[in-house]
Phi, psi and omega in degrees: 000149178237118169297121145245220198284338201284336227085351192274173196244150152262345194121175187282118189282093171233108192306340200261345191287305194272356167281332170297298144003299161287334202270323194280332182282006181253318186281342142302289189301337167269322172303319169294326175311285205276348187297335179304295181304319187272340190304290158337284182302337191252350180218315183301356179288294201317285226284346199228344184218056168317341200264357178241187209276166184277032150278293183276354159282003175255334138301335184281296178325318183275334183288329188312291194307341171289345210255022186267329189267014159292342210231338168303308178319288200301318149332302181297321167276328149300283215276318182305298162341313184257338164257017150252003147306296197245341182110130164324321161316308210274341186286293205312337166302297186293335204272322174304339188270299172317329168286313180314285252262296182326321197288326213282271188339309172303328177262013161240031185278156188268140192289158146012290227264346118341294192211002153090216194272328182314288170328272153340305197288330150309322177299314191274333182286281188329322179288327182290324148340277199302294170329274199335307211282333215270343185269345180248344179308294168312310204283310179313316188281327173326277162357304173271338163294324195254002171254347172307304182323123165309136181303339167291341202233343169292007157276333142328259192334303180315330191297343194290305221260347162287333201256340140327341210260320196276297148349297190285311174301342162314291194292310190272347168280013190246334172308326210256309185291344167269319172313316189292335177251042166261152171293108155049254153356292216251357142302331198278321194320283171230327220280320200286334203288323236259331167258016146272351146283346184247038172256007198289318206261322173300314142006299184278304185297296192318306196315306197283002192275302189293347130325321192262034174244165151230172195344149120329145216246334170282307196311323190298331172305278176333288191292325138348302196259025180044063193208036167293139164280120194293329186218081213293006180265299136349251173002286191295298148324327112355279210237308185251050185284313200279337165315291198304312171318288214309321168280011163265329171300328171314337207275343215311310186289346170251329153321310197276332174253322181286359172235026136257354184259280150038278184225011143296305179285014186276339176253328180304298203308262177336293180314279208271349190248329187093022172272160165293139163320294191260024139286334222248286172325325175259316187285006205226329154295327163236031157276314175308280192319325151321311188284333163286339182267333223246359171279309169281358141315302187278318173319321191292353186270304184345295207302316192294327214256349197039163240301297173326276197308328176290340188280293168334278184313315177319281194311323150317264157358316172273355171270332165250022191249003190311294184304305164307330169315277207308331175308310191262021127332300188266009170310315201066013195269087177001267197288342136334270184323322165307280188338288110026301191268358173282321180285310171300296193312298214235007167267246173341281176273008145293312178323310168251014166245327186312293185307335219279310205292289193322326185276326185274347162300295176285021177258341178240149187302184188273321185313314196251344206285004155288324178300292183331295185303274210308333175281308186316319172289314202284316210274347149299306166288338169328286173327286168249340142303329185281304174291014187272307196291322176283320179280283164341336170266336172283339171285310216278319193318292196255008171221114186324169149068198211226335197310316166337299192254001146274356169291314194287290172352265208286345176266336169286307173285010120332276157015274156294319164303321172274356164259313174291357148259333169271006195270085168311357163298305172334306200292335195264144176244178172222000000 
């Protein structure tokens, strides 16, 4: 049972039972998430913007998938609000529902040459959705894996609802890669519809996994001791502002090279190198699969050596690995490409997302800290995930060779190496 100061009980507390919990309801939710982004690259240029040419319809497409991190912040700050307010359970419920219910849609919106300008703009509300719920997501399952946690041990934990993340691009790229060997004609039809449809029956196994958790055991603190925050935002913005900076520059080195291999090269790769669509994929399917094992693996180094420094190292490492990706990208050489998504997927981001929940979890106190993390993260993909897949098509576009985007690669995880070494803020946890 876990005691809090007054003496009273919340229940029996098993960390491993809501780290499970976090991991299988984030990997829903990222499955809903990333099916868009590949949906994008691969189909939605065709199906939603026919009249332009096929550049800028494959800009207009990545603009669709961008405009979901508009709308994460403002996620983060509702469910941050009702989840240091009200408890971390019940938003991580309703936001696995708000997602379920957005993916359905997308796939039962009607194409362009159906219904016309109507279509995109349908296309951009559901995404706009999908954002919201995906801005309360995070911070809640982090939150319950790592307030669950032996204080020694929360970047382990924090890694399950992280390793969700690789997971879910796991589930939609095995979506995709089956849809994908239907004819043409009839992917273009139906067939892309068919794994935004099947989020529906996923839908139900979250719910029933995130019911059967209880409360944060701080929140419970908190609330006890009558030390809710009437406006948790406020607060934060306020009082936890340079907290709030450093954590969003944290996201840098791990958000920018995982959406640029994620959904940028899923376009790059055909177009300009001439790989097969499900060489990119399949080889990209088991650098994820990989990642899942190699994230909480690597959180166990976090705990030791703790959370900054493992970030520190991450980042270094992804500044310097941009140029040999792309090398071995343009090789065209299979297991080059494997090679290639091992060293970014399943190297590069466990080494550093594996540390992000415990650290970015500890830069804020337990009163706000839903807000915090959670604003702190979404306001990171704003930042560097949403423009990555676009200033990448525009580099590639418009500067011979690969050095361009491998240049952008290594000044984002720069970023991050300089503020978690020069902040003093960096340095303080809670």
């Amino acid at each position: 049972m876990t005691v809090i100061d007054d003496g009273s009980k919340v229940g029996t507390v098993r960390p491993a039972k809501v780290a499970f919990a976090s991991f299988v309801g984030t990997a829903i939710e990222w499955y809903d998430f990333f099916i868009f982004g590949t949906a994008a690259a691969l189909v939605f240029g065709v199906a939603f913007f026919p009249t332009l040419s096929p550049l800028s319809g494959t800009l207009a497409a990545f603009a669709t998938f961008g405009v979901a991190f508009v709308s994460r912040p403002a996620g983060a700050i509702v469910f941050g609000h009702f989840g240091d307010r009200i408890g971390r359970k019940k938003m991580l419920v309703f936001s696995l529902v708000l997602m379920g219910s957005a993916t359905v849609m997308i796939g039962l919106i009607p194409t362009y040459d159906q219904i016309g300008l109507a279509a995109p703009i349908l296309l951009v509300i559901a995404r706009l959705l999908q954002g919201f719920a995906v801005g309360g997501e995070w911070g809640g399952a982090v939150l319950m894996a790592v307030e669950h946690a032996p204080a020694r041990r929360r970047a382990f934990y924090g890694s399950f609802p992280q390793a969700g993340v690789p997971a879910g691009l796991v589930l939609a790229t095995l979506a995709f890669l089956i849809v994908e060997r239907l004819p043409d004609e009839d992917l273009m039809a139906w067939g892309w519809r068919v794994p935004f449809l099947a989020s529906s029956a996923l839908l139900l196994v979250g719910m029933y996994v995130r019911l059967k958790v209880t409360e944060s055991p701080e929140f419970e603190r908190v609330r006890r001791s009558e030390k809710i925050v009437q406006r948790p935002i406020v607060s934060v913005l306020r009082f936890q502002w340079r907290p709030l900076a450093v954590g969003v520059f944290t996201q840098a080195a791990s958000l920018v090279p995982f959406y640029l291999v994620t959904v940028f090269v899923l376009s790059y790769g055909p177009k300009e190198l001439g790989l097969s669509r499900e060489k990119i994929l399949l080889s990209l399917l088991a650098a994820c699969v990989l990642d899942i094992v190699t994230v909480p693996y690597a959180s166990i180094v976090a705990d030791r050596v703790g959370p900054r420094k493992m970030l520190i190292y991450g980042s270094v490492y992804m500044s310097a690995i941009g140029y040999p990706f792309f090398w071995l990208l343009q090789t065209g050489n299979g297991w080059a490409v494997l090679l290639a998504m091992i060293l970014i997927v399943t190297i590069g981001h466990a080494v550093t997302y594996s540390a992000v929940a415990a650290y970015v979890a500890g830069l804020f106190p337990a009163d706000v800290r839903y807000t915090g993390a959670s604003v702190a993260y979404q306001m990171g993909g704003v930042v560097f995930s949403a423009p990555a897949p676009f200033i990448a098509v525009t580099l590639a576009s418009s500067i011979p060779g690969y050095w361009a985007l491998a240049a952008y690669l290594a000044t984002a995880c720069a970023a991050t190496v300089l503020v978690l070494t020069f902040s003093k803020t960096a340095k303080v946890s809670h």
